[in-house]
C-alpha positions as CSV (number, residue, x, y, z in Angstrom):
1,X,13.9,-14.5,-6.1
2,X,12.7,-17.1,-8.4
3,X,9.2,-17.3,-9.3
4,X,7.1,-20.2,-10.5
5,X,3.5,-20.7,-11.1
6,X,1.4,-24.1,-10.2
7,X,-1.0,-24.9,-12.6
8,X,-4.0,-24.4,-10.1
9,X,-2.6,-20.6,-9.8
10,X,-2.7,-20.3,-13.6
11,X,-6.3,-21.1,-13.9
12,X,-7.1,-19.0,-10.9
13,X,-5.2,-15.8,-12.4
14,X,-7.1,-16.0,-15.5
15,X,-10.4,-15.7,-14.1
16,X,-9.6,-12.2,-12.6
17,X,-10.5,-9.4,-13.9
18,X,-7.9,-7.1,-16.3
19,X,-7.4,-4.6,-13.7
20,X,-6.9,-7.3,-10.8
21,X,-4.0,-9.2,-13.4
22,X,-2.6,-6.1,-14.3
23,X,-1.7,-5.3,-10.6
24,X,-0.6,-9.0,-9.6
25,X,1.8,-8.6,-12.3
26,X,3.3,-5.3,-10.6
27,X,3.2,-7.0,-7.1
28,X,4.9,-10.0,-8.2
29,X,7.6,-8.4,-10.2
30,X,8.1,-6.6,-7.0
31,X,7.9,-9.6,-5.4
32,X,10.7,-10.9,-7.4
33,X,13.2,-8.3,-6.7
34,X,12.2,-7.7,-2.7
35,X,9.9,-10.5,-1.5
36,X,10.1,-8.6,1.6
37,X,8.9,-5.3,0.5
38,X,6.7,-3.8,3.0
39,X,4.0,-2.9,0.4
40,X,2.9,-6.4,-0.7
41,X,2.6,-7.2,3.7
42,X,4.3,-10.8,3.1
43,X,3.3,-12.6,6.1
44,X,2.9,-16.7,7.2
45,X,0.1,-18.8,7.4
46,X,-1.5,-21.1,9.3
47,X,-4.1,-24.2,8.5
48,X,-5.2,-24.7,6.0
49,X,-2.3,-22.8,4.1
50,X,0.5,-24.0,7.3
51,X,4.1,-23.3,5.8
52,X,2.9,-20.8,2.9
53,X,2.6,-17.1,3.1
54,X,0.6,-14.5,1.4
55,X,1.5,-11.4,-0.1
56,X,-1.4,-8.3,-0.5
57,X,-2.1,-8.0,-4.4
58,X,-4.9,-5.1,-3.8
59,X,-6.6,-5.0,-0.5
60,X,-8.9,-8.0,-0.5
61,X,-7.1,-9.7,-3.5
62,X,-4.3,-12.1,-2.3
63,X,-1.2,-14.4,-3.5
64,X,0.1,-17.5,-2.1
65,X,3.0,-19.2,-2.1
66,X,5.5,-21.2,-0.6
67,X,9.5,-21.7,-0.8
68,X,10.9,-24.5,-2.9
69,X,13.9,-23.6,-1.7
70,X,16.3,-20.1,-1.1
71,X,16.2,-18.7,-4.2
72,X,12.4,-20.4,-5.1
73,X,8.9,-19.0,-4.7
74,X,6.0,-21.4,-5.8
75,X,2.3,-19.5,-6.2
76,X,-0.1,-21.7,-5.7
77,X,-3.5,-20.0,-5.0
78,X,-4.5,-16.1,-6.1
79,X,-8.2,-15.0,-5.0
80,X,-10.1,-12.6,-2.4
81,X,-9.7,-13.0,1.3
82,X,-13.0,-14.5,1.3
83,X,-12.6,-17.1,-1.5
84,X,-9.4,-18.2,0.0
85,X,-10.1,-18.1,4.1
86,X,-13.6,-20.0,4.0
């Protein structure tokens, strides 16, 4: 799979902390290779995130992202559960 970044994910990412980047790096290279790879619990959305899906980086850290198309992944948003669900 194809990864891309939005802009709005950039500036998110680099306001985590090292340890938190580090470990989105390993879960989106894995990402890359199996999007469907049980560890990172890829799973759909709904409002205000309807047709995007989330993948675990640690366990309140998550990723979105949605499909450009079958071989494209677009992350759009990286934060905790409780930045991202308010």
């Amino acid at each position: 799979m194809n990864v891309v970044f939005h802009k709005r994910f950039d500036k998110m990412a680099s306001k985590l902390p090292p340890k938190i980047k580090a470990k989105m790096v390993e879960r989106i290279t894995i990402f890359s290779k199996d999007p469907l790879d049980y560890a990172l619990r890829n799973h759909t959305l709904n409002t205000p995130y309807k047709g995007s899906y989330s993948i675990d980086i640690t366990g309140d850290y998550r990723a979105i992202y949605f499909l450009v198309d079958d071989e494209t992944a677009m992350f759009t948003h990286i934060g905790t559960h409780s930045q991202l669900y308010r």
